[in-house]
C-alpha positions as CSV (number, residue, x, y, z in Angstrom):
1,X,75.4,159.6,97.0
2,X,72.2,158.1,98.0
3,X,70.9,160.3,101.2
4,X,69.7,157.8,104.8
5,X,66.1,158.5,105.4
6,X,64.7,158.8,108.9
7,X,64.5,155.5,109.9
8,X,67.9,154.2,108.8
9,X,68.8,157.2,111.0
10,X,67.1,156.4,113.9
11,X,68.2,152.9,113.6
12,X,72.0,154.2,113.7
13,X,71.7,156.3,116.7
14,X,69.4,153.6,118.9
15,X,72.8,151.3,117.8
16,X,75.3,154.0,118.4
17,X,73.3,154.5,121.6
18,X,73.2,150.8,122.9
19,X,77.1,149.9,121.7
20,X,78.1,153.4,124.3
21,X,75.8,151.8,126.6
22,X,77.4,148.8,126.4
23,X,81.2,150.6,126.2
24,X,80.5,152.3,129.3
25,X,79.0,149.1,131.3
26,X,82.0,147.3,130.4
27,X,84.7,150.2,131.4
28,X,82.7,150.8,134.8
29,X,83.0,147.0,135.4
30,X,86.5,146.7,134.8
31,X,87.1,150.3,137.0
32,X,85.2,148.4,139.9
33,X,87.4,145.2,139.3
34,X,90.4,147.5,139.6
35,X,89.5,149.7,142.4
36,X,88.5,146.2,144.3
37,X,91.3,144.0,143.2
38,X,88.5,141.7,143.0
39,X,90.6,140.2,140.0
40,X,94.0,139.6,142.4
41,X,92.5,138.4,145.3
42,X,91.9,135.1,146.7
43,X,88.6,135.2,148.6
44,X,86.5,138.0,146.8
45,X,84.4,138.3,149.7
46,X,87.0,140.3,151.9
47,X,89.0,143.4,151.9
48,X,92.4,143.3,150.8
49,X,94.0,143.0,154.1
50,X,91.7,141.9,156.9
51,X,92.8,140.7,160.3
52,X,93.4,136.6,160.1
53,X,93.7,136.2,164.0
54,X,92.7,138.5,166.9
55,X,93.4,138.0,170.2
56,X,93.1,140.5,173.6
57,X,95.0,139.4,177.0
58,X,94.5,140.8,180.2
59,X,92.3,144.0,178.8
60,X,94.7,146.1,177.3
61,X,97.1,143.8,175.5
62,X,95.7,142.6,172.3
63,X,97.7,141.1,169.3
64,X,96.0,141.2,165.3
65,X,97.7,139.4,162.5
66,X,96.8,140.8,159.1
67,X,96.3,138.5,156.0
68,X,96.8,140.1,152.2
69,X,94.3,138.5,150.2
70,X,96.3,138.0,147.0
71,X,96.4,135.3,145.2
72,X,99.6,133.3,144.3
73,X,102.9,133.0,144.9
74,X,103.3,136.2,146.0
75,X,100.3,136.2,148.5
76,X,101.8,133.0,150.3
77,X,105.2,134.7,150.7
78,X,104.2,137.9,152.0
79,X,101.8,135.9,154.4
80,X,104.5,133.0,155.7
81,X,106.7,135.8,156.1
82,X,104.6,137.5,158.0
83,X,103.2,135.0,160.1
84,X,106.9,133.8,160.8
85,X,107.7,137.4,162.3
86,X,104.6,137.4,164.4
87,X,104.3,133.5,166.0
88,X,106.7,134.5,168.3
89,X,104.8,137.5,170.1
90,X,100.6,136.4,169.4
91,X,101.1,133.6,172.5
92,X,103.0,136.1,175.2
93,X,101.1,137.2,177.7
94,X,102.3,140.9,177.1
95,X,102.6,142.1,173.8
96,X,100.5,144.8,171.5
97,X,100.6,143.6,167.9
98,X,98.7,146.1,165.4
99,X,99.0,146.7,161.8
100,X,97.7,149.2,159.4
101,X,97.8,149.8,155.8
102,X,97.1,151.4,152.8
103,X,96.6,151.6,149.2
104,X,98.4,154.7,147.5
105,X,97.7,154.3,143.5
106,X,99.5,151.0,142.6
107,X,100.8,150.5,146.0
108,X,99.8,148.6,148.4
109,X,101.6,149.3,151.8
110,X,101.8,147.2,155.2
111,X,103.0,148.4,158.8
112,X,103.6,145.3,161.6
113,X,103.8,147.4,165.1
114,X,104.7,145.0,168.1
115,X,105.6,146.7,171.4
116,X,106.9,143.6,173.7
117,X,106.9,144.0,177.2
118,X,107.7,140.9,178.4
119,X,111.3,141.9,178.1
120,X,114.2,142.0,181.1
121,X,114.6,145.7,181.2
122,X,112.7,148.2,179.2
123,X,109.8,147.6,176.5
124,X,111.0,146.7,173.0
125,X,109.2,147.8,170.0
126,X,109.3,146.4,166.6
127,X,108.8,147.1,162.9
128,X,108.1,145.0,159.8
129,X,106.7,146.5,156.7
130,X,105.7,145.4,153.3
131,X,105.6,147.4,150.3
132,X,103.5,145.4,147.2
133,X,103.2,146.8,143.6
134,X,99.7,145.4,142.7
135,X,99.8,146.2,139.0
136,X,102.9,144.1,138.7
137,X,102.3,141.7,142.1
138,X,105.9,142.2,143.5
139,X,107.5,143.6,146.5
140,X,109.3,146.7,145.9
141,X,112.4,146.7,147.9
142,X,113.8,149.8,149.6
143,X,116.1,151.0,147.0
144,X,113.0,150.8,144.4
145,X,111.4,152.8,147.0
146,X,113.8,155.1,147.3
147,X,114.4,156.0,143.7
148,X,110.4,156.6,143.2
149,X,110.2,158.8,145.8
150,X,113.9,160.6,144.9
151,X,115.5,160.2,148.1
152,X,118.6,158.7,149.7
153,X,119.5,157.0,152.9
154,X,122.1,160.6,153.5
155,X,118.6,162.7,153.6
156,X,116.4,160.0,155.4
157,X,119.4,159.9,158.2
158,X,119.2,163.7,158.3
159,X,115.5,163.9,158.6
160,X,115.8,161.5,161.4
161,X,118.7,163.2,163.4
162,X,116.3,166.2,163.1
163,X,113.5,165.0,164.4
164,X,115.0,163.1,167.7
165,X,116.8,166.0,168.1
166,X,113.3,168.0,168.3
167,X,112.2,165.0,170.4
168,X,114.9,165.9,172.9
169,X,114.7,169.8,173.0
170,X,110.8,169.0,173.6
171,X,111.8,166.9,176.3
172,X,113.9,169.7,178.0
173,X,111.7,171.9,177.7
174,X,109.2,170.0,179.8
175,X,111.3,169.0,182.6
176,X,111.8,165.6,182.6
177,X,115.4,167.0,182.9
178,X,118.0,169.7,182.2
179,X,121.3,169.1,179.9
180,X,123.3,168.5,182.8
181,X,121.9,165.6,183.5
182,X,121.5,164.0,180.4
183,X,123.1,165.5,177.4
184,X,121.9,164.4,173.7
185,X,124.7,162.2,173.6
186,X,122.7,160.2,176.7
187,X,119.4,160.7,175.0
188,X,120.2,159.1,172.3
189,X,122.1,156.0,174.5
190,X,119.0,155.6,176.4
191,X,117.2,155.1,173.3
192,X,119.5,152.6,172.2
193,X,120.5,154.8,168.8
194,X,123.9,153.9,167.3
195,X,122.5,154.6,163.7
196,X,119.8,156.2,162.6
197,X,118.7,154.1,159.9
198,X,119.1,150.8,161.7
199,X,115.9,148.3,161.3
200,X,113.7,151.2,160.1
201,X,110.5,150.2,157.9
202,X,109.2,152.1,155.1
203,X,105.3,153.1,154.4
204,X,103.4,154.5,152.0
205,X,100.4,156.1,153.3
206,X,98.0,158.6,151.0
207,X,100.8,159.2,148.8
208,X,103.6,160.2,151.4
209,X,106.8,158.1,152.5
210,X,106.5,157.1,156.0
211,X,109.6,155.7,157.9
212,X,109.2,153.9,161.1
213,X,112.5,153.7,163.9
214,X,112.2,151.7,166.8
215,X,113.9,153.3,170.1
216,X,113.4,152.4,174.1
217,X,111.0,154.7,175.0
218,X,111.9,154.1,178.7
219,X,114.2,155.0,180.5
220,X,115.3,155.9,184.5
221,X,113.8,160.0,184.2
222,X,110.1,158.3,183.0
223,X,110.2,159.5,179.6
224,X,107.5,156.8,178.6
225,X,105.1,159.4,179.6
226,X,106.3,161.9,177.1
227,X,106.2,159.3,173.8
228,X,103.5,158.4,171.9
229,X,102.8,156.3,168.8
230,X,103.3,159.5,166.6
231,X,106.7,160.2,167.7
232,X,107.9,156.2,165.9
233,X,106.3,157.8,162.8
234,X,108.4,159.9,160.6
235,X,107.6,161.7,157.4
236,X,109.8,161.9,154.7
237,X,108.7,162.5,151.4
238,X,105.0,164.4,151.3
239,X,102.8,164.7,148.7
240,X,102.1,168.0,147.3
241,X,98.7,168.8,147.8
C-alpha cells in the first residue's frame, strides 16, 4: 500500500482541522439558538417573557402584564388568556399585579400575582400560572405535572396542611393571640380555607415544584402584619442538589 508523503498529510489535517472548525461553529450556533429560543420566538429582539404593559398608581400600586414571546398558536393562547385574566385588575385604582418566571431545562414556567384591594372587606389575592414545554410548545397541565415530578394531590394537601399549621403556631407564638381566642379551626375560617388545594397554581422555579394558595391575609387580630409574600409560596418537590 502506497505510503501519504508529507504534504498529502498536511493537507489532511489542515481539512480535518477546518471541517472540526466548522463542526464546532455550527454546534455552538445551534447551542445559542437553543439556550435563546431565538428559533421559537416571535420578536428575536426580546427576552422570552418581557413586561407588555406597566403601569404605577398612586406610588405603591403598580400593575405589569407579561407577554411570552412565542410564536404561533400557542403564543396567542397563552397571551389572550392571559390578558383576559388581567383586564379586569390593570384599570383599578388599587391593585398590585406582578409576575415572575422561569426556565427549568425544557420548561418554561409563569406566575400571575394580583393582590386586589379594592374589595368590600379584606384584600383578595390571586393566582394564575402557566406551565409551557418549549421543546414540544404545549402547556403541560397539572396532572402532567404531577406525574414528572412523582407527586399526588394526597401529599400536596398534606404539605399544605403542614405548613398553615406552622403558619399558625408561629402566629401564637408571637402574640397576635392565644388558642382561646382563636383556635386553628378559626385560623383557617379567617383565611377563607375550606380545601387546601382549591385555586392553587403550580411553578417551576430552578428545578423545584412550587405551589401557590391564595388566603385573606387579614383579619380582625391584624395578622396582615405577620404575612409576607413567602408565606403564598410553598415548596413541594425540591431538587436534589
Amino acid at each position: 500500500m502506497e505510503k501519504l508523503n508529507d504534504d498529502t498529510k498536511k493537507k489532511l489535517i489542515i481539512g480535518f482541522g477546518i471541517l472540526l472548525i466548522i463542526i464546532l461553529i455550527v454546534f455552538s450556533y445551534f447551542v445559542r439558538q437553543g439556550r435563546n429560543y431565538n428559533n421559537i420566538k416571535l420578536n428575536k429582539n426580546n427576552y422570552l417573557v418581557y413586561t407588555l404593559k406597566s403601569k404605577k398608581k398612586k406610588d405603591i400600586y403598580t400593575v405589569n402584564m407579561p407577554y411570552v414571546n412565542i410564536k404561533g398558536e400557542l403564543g396567542k393562547k397563552v397571551n389572550n388568556d392571559i390578558s383576559t385574566f388581567l383586564s379586569k385588575y390593570m384599570d383599578k385604582e388599587r391593585t398590585v399585579v406582578s409576575y415572575e418566571y422561569n426556565i427549568s431545562g425544557d420548561i418554561l414556567s409563569i406566575i400571575l400575582k394580583v393582590v386586589d384591594y379594592e374589595t368590600e372587606f379584606a384584600p383578595e389575592v390571586y393566582f394564575k400560572s402557566y406551565n409551557i414545554n418549549l421543546r414540544k410548545l404545549e402547556l403541560i397541565d397539572n396532572g402532567a405535572l404531577f406525574n414528572l415530578f412523582g407527586i399526588d394531590e394526597d401529599t400536596i394537601s398534606n404539605i399544605l396542611e403542614t405548613q398553615f399549621n406552622n403558619y399558625y403556631n408561629e402566629i401564637l407564638d408571637e402574640e397576635y393571640y392565644d388558642e382561646r381566642e382563636c383556635n386553628y379551626e378559626c385560623f383557617l375560617k379567617n383565611r377563607e380555607i375550606d380545601n387546601y388545594l382549591d385555586d392553587v397554581s403550580y411553578y417551576v422555579k430552578d428545578g423545584n415544584l412550587i405551589a401557590y394558595k391564595p388566603f385573606i391575609f387579614y383579619s380582625i387580630y391584624g395578622e396582615e402584619n405577620f404575612f409576607t409574600d413567602k408565606h403564598f409560596e410553598f415548596i413541594l418537590v425540591k431538587k436534589e442538589s
